[in-house]
C-alpha positions as CSV (number, residue, x, y, z in Angstrom):
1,X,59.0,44.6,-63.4
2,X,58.3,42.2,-66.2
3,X,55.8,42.4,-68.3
4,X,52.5,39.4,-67.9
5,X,52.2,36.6,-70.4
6,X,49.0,36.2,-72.6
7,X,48.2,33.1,-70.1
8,X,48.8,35.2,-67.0
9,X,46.2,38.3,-68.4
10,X,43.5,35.7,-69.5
11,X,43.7,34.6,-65.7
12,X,43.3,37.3,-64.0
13,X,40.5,38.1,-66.6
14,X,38.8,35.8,-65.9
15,X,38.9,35.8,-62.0
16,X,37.5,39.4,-62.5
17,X,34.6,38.1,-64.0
18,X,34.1,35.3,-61.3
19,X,34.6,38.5,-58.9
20,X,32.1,40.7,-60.5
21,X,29.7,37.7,-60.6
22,X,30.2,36.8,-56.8
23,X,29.4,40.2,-56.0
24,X,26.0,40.3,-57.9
25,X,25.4,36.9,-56.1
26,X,25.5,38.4,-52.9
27,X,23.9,41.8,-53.8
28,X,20.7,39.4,-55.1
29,X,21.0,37.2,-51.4
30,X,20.8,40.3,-49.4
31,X,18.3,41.9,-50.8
32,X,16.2,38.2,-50.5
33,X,17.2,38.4,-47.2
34,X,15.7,41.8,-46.8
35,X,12.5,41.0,-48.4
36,X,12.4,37.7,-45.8
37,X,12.6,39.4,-42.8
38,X,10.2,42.1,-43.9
39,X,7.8,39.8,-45.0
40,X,8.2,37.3,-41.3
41,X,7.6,40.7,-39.4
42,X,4.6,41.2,-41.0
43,X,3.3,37.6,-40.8
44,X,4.8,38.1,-37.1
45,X,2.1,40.8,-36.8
46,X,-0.5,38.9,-37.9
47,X,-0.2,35.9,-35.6
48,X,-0.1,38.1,-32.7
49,X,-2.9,40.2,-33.4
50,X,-4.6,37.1,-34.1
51,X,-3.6,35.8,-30.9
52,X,-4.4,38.4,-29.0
53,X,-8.2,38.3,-30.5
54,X,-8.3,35.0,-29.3
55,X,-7.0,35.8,-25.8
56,X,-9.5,38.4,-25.2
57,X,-12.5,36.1,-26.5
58,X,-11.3,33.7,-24.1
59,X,-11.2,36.1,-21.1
60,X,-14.4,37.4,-21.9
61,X,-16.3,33.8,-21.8
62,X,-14.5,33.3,-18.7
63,X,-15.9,36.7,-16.8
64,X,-19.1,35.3,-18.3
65,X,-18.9,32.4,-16.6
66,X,-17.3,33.5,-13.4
67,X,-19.6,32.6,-10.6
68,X,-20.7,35.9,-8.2
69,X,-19.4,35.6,-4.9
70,X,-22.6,34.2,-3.2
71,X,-22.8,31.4,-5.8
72,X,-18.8,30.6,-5.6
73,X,-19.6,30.6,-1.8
74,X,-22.7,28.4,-1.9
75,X,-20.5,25.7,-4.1
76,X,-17.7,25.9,-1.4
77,X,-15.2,27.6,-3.6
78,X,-13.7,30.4,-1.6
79,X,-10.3,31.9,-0.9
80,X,-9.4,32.3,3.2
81,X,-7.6,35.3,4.1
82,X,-5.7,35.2,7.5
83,X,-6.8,37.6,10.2
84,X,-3.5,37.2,12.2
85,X,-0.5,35.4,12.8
86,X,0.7,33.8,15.8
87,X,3.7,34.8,17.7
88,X,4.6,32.1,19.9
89,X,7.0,30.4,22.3
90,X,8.1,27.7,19.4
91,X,9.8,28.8,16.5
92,X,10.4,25.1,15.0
93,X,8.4,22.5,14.8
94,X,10.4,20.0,16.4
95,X,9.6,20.2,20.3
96,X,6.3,21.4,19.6
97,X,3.1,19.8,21.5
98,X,0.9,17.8,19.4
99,X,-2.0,18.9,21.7
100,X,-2.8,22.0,23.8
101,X,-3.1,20.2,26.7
102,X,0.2,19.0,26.7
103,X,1.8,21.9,27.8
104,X,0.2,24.6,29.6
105,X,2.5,27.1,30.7
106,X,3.4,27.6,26.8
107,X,2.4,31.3,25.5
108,X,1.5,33.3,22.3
109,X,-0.2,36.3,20.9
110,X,-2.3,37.2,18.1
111,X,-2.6,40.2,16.9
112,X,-5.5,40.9,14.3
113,X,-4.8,42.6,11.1
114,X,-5.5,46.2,10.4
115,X,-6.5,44.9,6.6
116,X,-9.5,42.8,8.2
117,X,-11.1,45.3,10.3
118,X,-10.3,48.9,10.6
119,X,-10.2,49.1,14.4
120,X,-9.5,45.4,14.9
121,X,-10.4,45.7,18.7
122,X,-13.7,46.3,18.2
123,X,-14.1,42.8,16.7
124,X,-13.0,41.3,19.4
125,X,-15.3,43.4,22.2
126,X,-17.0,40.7,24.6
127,X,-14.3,38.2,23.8
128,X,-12.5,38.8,27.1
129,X,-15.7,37.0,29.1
130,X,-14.4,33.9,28.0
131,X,-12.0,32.0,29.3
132,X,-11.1,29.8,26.7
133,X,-11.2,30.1,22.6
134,X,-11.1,27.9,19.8
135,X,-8.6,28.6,16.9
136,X,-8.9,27.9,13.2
137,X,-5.7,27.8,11.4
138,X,-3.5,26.3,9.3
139,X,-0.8,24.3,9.0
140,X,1.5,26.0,7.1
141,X,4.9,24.1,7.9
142,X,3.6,20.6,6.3
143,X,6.8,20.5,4.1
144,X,4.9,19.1,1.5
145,X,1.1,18.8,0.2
146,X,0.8,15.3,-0.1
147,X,-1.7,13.1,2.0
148,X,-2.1,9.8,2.7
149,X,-5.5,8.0,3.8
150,X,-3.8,6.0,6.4
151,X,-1.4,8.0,9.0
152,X,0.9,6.5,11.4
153,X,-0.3,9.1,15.2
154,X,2.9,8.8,17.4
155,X,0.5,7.8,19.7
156,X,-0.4,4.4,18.5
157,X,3.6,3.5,18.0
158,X,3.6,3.2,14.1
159,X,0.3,1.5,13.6
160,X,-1.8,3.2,11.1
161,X,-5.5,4.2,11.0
162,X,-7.4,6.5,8.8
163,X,-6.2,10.0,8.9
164,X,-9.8,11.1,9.4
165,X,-9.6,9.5,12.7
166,X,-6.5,11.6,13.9
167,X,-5.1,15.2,13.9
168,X,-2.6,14.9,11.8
169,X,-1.2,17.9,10.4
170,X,-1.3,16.2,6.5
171,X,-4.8,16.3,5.4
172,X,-6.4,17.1,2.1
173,X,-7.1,20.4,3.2
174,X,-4.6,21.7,6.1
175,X,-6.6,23.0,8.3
176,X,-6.3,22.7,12.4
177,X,-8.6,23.1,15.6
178,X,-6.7,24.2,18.4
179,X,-8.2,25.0,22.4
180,X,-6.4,28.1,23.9
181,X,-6.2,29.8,27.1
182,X,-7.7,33.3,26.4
183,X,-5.0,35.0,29.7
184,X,-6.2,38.5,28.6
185,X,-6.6,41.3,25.6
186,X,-5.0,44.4,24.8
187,X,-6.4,46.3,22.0
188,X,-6.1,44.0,18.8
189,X,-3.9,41.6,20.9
190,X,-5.1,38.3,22.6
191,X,-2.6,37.0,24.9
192,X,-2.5,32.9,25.3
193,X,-1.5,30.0,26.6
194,X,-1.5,26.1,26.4
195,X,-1.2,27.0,23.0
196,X,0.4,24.2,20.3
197,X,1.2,26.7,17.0
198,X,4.4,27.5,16.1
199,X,5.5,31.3,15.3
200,X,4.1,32.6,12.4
201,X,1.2,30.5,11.8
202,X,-1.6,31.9,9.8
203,X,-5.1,31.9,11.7
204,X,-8.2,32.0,9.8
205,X,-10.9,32.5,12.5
206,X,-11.4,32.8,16.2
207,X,-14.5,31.6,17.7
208,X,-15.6,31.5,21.8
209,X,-15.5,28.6,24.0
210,X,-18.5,27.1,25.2
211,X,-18.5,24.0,27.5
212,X,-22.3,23.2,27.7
213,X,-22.5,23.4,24.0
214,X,-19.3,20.9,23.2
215,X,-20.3,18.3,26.3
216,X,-21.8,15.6,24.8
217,X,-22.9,14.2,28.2
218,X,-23.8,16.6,30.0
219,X,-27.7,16.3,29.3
220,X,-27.5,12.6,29.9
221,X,-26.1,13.2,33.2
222,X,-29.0,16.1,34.2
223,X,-31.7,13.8,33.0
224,X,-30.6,10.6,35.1
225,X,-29.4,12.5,38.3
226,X,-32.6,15.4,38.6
227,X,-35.0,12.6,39.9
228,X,-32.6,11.3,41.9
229,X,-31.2,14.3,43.3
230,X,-35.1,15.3,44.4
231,X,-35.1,11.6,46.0
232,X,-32.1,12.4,48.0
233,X,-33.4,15.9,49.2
234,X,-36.9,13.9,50.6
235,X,-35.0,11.0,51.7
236,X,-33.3,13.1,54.6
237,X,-33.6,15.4,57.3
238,X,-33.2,19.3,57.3
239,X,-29.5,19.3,57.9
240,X,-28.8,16.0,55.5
241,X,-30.9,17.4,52.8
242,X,-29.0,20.8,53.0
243,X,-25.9,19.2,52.7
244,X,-27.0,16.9,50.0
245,X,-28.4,19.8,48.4
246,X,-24.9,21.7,48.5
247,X,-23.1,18.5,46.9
248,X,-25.5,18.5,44.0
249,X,-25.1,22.2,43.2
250,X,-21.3,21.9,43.4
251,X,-21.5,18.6,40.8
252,X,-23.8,20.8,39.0
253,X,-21.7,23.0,38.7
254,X,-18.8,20.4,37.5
255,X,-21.0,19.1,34.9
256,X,-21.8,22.5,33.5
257,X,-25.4,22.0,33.7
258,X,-27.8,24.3,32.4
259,X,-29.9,27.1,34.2
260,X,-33.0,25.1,33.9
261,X,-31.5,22.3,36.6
262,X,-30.3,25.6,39.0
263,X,-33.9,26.9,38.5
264,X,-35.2,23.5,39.9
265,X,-33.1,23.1,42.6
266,X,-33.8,26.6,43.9
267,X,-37.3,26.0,43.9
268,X,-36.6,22.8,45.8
269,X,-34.4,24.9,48.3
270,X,-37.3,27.5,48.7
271,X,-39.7,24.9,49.3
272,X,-38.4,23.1,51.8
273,X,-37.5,26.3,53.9
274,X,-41.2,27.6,53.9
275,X,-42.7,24.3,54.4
276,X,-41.4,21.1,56.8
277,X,-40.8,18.5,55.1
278,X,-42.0,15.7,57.9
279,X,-46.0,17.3,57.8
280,X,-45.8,18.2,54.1
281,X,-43.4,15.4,52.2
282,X,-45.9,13.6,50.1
283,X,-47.3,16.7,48.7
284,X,-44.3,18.3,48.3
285,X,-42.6,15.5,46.6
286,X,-45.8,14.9,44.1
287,X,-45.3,18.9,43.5
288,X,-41.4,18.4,42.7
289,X,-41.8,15.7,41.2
290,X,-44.2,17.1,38.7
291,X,-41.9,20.1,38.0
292,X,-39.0,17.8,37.9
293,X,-41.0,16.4,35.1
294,X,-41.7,19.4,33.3
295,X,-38.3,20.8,33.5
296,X,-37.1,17.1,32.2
297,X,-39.3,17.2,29.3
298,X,-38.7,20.7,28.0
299,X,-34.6,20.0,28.4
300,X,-35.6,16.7,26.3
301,X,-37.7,18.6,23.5
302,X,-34.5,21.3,23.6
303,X,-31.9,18.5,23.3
304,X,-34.0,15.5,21.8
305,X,-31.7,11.8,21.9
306,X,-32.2,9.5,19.0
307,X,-32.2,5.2,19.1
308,X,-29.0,4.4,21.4
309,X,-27.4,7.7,21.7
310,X,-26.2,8.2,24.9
311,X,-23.1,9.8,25.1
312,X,-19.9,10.6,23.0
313,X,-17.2,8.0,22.6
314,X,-13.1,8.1,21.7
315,X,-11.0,5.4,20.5
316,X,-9.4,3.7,22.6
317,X,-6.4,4.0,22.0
318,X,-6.5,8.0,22.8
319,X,-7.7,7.0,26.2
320,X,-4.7,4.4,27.0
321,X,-2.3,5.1,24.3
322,X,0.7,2.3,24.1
323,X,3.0,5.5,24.4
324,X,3.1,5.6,27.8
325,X,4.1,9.2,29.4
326,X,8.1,9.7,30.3
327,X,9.5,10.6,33.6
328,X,11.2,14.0,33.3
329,X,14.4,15.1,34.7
330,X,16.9,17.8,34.8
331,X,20.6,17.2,35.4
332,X,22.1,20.1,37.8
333,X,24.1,21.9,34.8
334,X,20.8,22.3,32.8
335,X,19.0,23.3,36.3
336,X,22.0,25.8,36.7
337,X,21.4,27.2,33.0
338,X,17.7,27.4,33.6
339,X,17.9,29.8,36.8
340,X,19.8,32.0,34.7
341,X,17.0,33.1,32.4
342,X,14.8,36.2,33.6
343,X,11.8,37.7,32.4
344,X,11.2,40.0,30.5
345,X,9.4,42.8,33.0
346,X,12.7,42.4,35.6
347,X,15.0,45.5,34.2
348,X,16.9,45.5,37.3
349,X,20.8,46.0,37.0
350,X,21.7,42.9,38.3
351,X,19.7,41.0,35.5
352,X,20.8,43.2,32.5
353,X,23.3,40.3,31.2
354,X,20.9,37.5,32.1
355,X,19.7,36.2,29.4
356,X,15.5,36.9,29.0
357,X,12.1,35.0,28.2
358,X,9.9,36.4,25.9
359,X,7.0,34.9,27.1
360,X,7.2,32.7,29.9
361,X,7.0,34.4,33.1
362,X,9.7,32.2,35.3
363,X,12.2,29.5,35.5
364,X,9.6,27.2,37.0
365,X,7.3,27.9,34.6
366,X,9.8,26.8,31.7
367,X,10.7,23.9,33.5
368,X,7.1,23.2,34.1
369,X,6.8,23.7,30.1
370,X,9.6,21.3,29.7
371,X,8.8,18.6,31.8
372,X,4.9,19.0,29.9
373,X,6.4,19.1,26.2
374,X,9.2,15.9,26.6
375,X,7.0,13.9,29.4
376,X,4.3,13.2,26.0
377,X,7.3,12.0,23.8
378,X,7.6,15.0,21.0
379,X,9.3,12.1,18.8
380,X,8.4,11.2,15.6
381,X,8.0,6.8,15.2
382,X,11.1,6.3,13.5
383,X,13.7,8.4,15.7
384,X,11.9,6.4,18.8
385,X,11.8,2.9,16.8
386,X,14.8,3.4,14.5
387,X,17.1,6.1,14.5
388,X,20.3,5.3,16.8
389,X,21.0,9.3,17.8
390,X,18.9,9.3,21.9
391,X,20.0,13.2,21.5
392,X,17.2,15.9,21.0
393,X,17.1,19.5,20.4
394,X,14.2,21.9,20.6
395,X,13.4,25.3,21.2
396,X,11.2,27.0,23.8
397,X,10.8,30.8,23.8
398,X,14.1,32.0,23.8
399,X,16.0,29.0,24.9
400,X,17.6,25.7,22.9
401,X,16.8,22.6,25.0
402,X,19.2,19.8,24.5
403,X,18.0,16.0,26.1
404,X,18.8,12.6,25.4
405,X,15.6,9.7,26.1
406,X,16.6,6.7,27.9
407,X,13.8,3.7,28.5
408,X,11.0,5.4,30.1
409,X,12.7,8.6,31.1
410,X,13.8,11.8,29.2
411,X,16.7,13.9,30.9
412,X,17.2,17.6,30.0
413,X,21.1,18.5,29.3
414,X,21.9,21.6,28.6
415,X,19.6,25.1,28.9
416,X,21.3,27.7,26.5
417,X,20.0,31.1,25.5
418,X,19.3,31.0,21.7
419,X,21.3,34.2,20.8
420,X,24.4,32.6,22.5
421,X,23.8,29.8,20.7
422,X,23.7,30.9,17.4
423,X,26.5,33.6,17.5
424,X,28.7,30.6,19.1
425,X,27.8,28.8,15.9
């Protein structure tokens, strides 16, 4: 090996130095380095105690000025909890009614939650004497919280009015009314009908049906007919005035009067069997017609009428819609399909591969359910104005309806078992 030059050794001399200095560089940037992350951890520290000081001062002002529950209640903030949700005979909303009069073979059940009450059927105990119930509940299938002030109701054929004047499902708050059929309760269960709720809706409160208390004109009626009705009875013979007398208690009973008007008429009845009418009419009708009076004036104090009130009004346009109602008809595959389908208390052999309802009780009374949920149109506007595609698909209990809508007319195609369906899928 040969030896290094004096230029060669200075070189490498010197890069040793350069080396040497290099390495206290770094030793002096590490341990900065070290000193900086010590000293952000501690400032770290600091910021979040700091931050957490000010997160507990600013939860304490806020239980401070948390309203108690009476006060939150009396400014109409409060938080609904459901009591029960609906198991019905529509699982989408397409197909749905948009009233529960449109289709009254349809069928549901709500059952009331055990986290409510904790024997739920006590709550409803007395319910059963009614035959019909209102239901408070909410529209949880919007698709999306926005409103609008105006609406377009399939009814009125795209025109628009104030959605206060409808029942449209958007609303500031969505909230619905619904009239049911109350067919019967078992335990925490009611069972329903003419229901229009889809599966799974979330009900917020049940309340009893009362028809003399939502008839608007039902006093108006009493008050104008009782005079005439005792006019009638002294108008008459025995046998005319018996049979008039008969007619007014069955109207009565049409009308929903109240037991003051029964309590008049029997006294009328009463009175004209113990006394005859052609010795005693004048001072029989001054006597009625003084009671008549009496009865009219405490039913007035009870239900006092202000200025021009008479009775309750609608729109219009909910009386004649332009929507006019379709003729509905099955073709003889879809009849075919629909005499397949059994319910669901038939376990007979023969009907073990048929398929079942869930709720409805026959064919007829699907086909009845049909004919009630396509006769009202369940289309939105635009497929009726715009969209091309007549075809439309729904589902009812346990079976997918396919139709197509011709002008005036809707014709059911095909009846198929919603299992079948999907699995062919």
């Amino acid at each position: 090996m040969t030896p290094l030059c004096d230029c060669c050794g200075e070189y490498i001399n010197k890069l040793n130095e350069q080396v040497s200095v290099m390495r206290k560089e770094i030793k002096n940037l590490r341990q900065m380095l070290d000193s900086a992350v010590r000293a952000h951890r501690k400032h770290l520290v600091s910021v979040q105690a700091a931050v957490s000081k000010i997160n507990l001062s600013n939860d304490e002002k806020e239980r401070n000025h948390l309203p108690s529950p009476q006060t939150a209640l009396e400014q109409g903030h409060i938080q609904t909890v459901p009591i029960g949700y609906i198991s019905s005979c529509f699982s989408m909303k397409n197909g749905t009614p948009r009233q529960p009069t449109v289709c009254g073979p349809s069928r549901g059940e709500l059952r009331i939650k055990q986290s409510v009450f904790n024997n739920p059927e006590h709550a409803l105990v007395g319910l059963e004497q009614f035959s019909h119930v209102w239901i408070l509940f909410l529209f949880h299938k919007n698709g999306h919280l926005s409103c609008k002030a105006k609406v377009k109701p399939p009814r009125l054929n795209g025109q628009r009015v104030g959605v206060y004047s409808t029942r449209s499902p958007h609303r500031p708050n969505a909230l619905g009314l619904t009239l049911a059929k109350l067919d019967r309760i078992e335990g925490d269960t009611l069972h329903l009908s003419g229901i229009d709720m889809i599966a799974g809706t979330p009900v917020l409160d049940i309340k009893p049906y009362i028809p003399e208390e939502v008839t608007m004109s039902n006093l108006d009626k009493v008050l104008e007919t009782e005079n005439a009705d005792v006019e009638i009875l002294f108008s008459k013979d025995k046998s005319e005035t018996d049979v008039s007398f008969t007619h007014s208690s069955s109207a009565s009973e049409q009308l929903f009067l109240p037991k003051d008007l029964y309590s008049v008429l029997e006294e009328v009845e009463a009175f004209m069997i113990q006394d005859d009418i052609s010795q005693h009419g004048c001072e029989g009708k001054s006597r009625l017609s003084e009671s008549a009076k009496r009865k009219q004036t405490a039913l007035a104090m009870d239900h006092p009428c202000y200025g021009e009130e008479a009775c309750a009004t609608i729109a219009g346009w909910i009386k004649e819609p332009p929507v006019a109602s379709l003729d509905v008809r099955f073709t003889p595959h879809a009849e075919r399909q629909l005499a397949e389908f059994v319910p669901t208390h038939l376990t007979g052999l023969l009907e073990s591969d048929r398929p079942r309802f869930k709720f409805l009780h026959s064919s007829e009374e699907a086909a009845a359910a049909i004919k009630g949920v396509l006769s009202a149109d369940p289309r939105s506007v635009y497929r009726r104005t715009r969209c091309r595609d007549r075809l439309f698909f729904f589902t009812l209990d346990t079976a997918d309806i396919t139709c197509w809508f011709g002008h005036g007319f809707a014709e059911v195609l095909q009846v198929r078992p919603v299992e079948r369906h999907i699995v062919s899928v």
